[in-house]
N, CA, C and O atoms as a DFTB+ gen file, in Angstrom:
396 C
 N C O
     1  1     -31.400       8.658     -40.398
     2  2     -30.965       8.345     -39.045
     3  2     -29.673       7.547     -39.066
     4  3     -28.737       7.990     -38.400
     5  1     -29.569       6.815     -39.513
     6  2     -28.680       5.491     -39.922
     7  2     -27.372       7.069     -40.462
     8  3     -26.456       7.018     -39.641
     9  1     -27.199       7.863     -41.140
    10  2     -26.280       8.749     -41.775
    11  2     -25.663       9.272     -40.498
    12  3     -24.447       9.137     -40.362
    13  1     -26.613      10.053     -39.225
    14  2     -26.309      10.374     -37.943
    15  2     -25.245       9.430     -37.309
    16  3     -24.090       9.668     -36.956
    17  1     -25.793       8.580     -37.279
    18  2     -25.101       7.491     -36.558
    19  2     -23.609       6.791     -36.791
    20  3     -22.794       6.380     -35.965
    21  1     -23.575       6.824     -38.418
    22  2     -22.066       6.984     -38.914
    23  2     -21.117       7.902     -38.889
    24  3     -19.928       7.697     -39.132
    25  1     -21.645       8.990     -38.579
    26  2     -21.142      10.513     -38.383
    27  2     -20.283       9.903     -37.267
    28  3     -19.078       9.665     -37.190
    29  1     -21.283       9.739     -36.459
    30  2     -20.678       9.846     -34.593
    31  2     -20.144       8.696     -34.691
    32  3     -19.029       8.932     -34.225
    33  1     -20.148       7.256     -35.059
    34  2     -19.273       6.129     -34.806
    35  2     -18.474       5.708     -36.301
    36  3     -17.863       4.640     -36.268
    37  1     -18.456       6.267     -37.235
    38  2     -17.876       5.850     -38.443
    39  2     -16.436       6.695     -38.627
    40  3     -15.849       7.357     -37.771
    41  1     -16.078       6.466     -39.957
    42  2     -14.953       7.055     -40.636
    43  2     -14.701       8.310     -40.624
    44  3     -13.560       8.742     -40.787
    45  1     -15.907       9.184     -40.397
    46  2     -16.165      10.965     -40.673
    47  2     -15.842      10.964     -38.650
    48  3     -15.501      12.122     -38.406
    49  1     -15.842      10.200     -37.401
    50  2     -15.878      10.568     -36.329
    51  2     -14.093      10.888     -35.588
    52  3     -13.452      10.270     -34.739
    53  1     -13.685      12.525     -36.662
    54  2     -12.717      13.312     -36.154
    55  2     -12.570      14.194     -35.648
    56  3     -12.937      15.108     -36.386
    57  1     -12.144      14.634     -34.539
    58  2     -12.842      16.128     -34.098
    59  2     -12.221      17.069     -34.628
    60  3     -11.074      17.222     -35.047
    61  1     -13.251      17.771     -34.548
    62  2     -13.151      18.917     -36.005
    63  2     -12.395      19.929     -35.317
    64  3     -11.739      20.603     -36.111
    65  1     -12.270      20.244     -34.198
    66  2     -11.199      21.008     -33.759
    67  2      -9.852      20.906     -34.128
    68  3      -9.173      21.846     -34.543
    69  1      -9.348      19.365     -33.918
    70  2      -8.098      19.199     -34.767
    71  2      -7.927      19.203     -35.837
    72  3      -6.865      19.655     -36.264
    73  1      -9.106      18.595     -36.885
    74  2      -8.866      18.742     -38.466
    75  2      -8.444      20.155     -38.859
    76  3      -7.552      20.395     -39.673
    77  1      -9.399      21.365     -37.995
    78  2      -9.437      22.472     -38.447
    79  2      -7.613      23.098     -38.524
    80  3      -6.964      23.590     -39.446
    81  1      -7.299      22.801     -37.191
    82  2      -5.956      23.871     -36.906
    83  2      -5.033      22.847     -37.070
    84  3      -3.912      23.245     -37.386
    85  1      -5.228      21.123     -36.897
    86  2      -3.943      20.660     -37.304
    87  2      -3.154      20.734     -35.766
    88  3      -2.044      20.208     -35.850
    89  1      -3.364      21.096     -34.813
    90  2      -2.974      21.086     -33.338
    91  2      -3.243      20.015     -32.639
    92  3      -4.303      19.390     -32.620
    93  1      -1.876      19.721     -31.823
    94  2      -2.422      18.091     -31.104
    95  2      -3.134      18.583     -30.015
    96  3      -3.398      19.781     -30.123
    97  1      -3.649      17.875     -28.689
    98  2      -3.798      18.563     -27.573
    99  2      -3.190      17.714     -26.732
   100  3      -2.812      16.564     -26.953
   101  1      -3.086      18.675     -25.264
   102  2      -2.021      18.756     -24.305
   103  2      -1.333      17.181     -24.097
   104  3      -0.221      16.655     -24.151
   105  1      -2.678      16.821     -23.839
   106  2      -2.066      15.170     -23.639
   107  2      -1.319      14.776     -24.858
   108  3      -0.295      14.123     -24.654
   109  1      -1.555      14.978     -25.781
   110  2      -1.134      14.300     -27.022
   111  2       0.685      14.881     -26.966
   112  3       1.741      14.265     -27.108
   113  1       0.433      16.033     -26.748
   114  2       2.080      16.733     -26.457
   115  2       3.086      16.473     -25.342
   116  3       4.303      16.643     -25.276
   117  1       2.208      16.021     -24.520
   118  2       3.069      15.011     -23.251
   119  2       3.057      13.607     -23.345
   120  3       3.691      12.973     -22.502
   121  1       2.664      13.231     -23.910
   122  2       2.886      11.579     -24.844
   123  2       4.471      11.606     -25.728
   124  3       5.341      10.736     -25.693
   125  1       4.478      12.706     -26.378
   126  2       5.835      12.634     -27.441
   127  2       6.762      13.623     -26.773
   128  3       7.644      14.164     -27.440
   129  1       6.605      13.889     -25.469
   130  2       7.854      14.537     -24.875
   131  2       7.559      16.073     -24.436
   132  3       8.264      16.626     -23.591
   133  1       6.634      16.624     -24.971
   134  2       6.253      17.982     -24.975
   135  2       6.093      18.632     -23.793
   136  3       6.276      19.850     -23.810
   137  1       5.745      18.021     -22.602
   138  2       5.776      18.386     -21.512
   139  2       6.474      17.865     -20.709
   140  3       7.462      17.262     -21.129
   141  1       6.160      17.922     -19.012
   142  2       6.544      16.714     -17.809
   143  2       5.635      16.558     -17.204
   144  3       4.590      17.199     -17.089
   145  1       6.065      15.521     -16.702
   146  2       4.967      15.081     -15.538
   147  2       5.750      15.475     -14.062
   148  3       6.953      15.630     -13.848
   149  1       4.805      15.554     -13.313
   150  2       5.714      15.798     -11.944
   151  2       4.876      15.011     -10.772
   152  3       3.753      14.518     -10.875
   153  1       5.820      15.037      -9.525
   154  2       5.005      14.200      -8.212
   155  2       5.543      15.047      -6.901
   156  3       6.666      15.152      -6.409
   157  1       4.536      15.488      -6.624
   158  2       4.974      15.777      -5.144
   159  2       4.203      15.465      -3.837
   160  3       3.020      15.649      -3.552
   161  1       5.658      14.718      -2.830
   162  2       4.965      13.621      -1.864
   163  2       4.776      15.133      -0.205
   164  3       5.271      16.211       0.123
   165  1       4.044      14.429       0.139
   166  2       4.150      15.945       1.426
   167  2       4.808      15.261       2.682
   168  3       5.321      14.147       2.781
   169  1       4.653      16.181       3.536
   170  2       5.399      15.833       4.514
   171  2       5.423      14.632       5.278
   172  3       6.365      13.970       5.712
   173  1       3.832      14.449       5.373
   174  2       3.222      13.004       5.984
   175  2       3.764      11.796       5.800
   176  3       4.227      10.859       6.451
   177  1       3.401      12.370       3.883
   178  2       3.970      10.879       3.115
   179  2       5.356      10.677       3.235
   180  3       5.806       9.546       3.423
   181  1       6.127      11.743       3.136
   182  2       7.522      11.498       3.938
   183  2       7.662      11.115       5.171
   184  3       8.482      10.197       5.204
   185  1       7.299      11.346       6.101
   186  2       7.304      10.918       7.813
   187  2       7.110       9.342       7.652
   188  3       7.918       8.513       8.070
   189  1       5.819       9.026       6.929
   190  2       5.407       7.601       6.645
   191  2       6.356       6.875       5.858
   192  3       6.671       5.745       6.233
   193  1       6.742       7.253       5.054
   194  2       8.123       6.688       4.423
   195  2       9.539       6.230       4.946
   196  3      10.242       5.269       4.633
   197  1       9.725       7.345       5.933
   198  2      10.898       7.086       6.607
   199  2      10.890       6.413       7.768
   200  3      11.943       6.233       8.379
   201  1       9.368       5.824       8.354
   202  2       8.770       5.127       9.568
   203  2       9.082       3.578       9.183
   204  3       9.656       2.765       9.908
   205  1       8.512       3.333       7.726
   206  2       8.217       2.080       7.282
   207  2       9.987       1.997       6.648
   208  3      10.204       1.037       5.908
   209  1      10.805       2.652       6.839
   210  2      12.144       2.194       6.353
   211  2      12.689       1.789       7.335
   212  3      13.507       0.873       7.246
   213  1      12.358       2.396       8.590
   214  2      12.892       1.932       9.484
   215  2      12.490       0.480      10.684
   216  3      13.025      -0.398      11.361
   217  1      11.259       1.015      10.326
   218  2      10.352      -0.681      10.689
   219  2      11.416      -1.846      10.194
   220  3      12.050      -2.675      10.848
   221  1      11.349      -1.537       8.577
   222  2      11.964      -2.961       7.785
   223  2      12.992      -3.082       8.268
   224  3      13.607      -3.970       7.679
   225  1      13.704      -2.538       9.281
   226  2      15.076      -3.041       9.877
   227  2      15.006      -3.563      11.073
   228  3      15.982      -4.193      11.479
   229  1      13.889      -3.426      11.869
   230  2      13.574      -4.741      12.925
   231  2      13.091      -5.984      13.319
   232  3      11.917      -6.174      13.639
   233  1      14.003      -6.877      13.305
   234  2      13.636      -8.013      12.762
   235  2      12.162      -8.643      13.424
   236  3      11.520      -8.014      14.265
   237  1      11.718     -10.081      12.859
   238  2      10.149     -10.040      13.129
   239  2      10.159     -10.979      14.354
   240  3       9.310     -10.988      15.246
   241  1      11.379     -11.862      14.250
   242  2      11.699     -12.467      15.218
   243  2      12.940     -12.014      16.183
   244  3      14.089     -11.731      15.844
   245  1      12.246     -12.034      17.745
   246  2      13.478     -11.874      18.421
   247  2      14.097     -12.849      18.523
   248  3      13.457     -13.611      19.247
   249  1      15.513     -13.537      18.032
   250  2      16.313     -14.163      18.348
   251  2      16.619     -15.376      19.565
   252  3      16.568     -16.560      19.899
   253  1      17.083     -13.545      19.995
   254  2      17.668     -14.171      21.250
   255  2      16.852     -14.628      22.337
   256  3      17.244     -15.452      23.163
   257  1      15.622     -14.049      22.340
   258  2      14.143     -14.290      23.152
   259  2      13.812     -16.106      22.819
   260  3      13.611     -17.009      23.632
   261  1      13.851     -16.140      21.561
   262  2      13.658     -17.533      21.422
   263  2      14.481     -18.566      21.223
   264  3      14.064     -19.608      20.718
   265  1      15.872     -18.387      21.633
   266  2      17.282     -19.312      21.883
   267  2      17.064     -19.560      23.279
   268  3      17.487     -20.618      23.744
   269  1      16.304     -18.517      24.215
   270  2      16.510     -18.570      25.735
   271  2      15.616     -19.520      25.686
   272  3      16.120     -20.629      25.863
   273  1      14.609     -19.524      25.534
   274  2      13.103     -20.457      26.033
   275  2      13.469     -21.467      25.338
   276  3      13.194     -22.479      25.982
   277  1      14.013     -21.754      24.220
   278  2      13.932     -22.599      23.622
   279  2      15.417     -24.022      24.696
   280  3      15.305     -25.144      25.191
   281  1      16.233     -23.308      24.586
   282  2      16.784     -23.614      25.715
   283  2      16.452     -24.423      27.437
   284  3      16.935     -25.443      27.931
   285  1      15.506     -23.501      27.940
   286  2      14.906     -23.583      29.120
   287  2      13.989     -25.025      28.882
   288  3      13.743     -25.896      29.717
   289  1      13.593     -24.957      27.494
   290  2      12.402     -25.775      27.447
   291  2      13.145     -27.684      27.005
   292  3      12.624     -28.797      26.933
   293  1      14.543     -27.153      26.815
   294  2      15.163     -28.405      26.330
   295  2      15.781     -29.143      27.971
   296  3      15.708     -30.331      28.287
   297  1      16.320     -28.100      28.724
   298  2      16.854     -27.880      29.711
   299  2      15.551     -28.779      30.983
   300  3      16.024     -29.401      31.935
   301  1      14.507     -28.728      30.852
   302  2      13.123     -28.861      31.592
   303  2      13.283     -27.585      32.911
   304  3      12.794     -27.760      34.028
   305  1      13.899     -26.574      32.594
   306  2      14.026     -25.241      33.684
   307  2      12.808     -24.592      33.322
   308  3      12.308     -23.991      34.272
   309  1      12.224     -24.527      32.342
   310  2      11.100     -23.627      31.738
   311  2       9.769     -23.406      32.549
   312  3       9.338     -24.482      32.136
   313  1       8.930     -23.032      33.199
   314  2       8.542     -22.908      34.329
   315  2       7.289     -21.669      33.615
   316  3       7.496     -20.697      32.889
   317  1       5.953     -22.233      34.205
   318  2       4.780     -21.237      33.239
   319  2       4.453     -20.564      34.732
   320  3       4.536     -21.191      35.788
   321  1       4.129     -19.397      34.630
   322  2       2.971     -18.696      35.523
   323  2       1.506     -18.550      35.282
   324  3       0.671     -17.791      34.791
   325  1       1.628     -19.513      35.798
   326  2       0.086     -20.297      35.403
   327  2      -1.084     -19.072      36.227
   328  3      -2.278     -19.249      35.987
   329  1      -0.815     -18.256      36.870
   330  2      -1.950     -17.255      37.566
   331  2      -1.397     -16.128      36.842
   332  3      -2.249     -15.255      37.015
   333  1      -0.324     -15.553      36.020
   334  2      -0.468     -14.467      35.188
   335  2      -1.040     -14.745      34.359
   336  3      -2.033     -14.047      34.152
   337  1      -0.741     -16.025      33.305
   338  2      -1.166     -16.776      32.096
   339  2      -3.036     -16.757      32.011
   340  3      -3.646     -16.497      30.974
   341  1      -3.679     -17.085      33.306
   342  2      -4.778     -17.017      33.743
   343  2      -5.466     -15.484      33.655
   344  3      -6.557     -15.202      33.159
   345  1      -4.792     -14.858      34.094
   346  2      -5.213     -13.453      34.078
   347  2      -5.549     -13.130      33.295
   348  3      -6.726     -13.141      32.936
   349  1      -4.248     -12.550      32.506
   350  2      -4.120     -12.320      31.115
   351  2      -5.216     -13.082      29.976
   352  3      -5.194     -12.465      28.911
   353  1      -5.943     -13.997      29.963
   354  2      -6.349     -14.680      28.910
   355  2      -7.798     -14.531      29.759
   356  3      -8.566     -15.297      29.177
   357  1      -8.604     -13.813      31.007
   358  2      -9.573     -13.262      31.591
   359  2      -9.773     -12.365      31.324
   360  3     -10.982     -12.143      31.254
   361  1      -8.715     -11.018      30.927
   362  2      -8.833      -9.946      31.030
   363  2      -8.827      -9.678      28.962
   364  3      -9.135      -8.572      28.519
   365  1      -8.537     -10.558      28.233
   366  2      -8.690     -10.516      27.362
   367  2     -10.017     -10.735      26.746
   368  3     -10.628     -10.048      25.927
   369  1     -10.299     -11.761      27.280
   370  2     -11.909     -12.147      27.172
   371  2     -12.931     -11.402      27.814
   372  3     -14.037     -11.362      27.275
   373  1     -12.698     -10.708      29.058
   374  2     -13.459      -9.426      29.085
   375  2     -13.833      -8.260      28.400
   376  3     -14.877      -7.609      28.453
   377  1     -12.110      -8.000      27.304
   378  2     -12.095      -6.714      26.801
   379  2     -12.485      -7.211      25.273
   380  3     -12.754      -6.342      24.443
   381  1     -12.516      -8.589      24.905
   382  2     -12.943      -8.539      23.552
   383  2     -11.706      -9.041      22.730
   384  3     -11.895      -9.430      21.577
   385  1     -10.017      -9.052      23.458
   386  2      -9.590      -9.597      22.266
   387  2      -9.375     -10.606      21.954
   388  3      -8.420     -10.683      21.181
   389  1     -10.116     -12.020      22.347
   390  2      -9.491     -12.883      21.719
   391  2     -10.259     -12.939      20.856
   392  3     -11.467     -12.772      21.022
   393  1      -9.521     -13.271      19.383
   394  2     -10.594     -13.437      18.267
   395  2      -9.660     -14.156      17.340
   396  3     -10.055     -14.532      16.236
């Protein structure tokens, strides 16, 4: 039993397919150049690609949105709508999003 067992995990564990012919296989031939590899993206992944290139060019902050208020708020002009503000934060809590 113990002889079995060296077979399959010892010094003798070569596959005899290659000893026989001396042939690498495929992988072994695209390791040292023998083949290529290739990639092909589809259309989607292109659409999605060229979405998220263009995303990354809008900035995360608006600027100028927050020079104005920021302004207004130095200014004491800044002025809340306290019954939209109300709404809005009712109608959120109805639908589930504040979280």
């Amino acid at each position: 039993m113990i002889d079995r067992i060296q077979k399959v995990y010892g010094v003798g564990a070569i596959d005899p397919v290659k000893r026989r012919t001396g042939q690498k296989s495929q992988a072994e031939g695209t390791a040292e150049g023998g083949g290529s590899d290739g990639l092909e993206v589809s259309a989607f992944g292109r659409e999605l690609t060229k979405a998220l290139g263009e995303l990354r060019t809008i900035p995360d902050v608006r600027v100028d949105k927050v020079r104005e208020l920021k302004d207004q708020i130095e200014s004491g002009t800044y002025r809340v709508d306290s019954l939209g503000l109300a709404s809005r934060l009712i109608e959120a809590g109805l639908l589930g999003d504040l979280e």
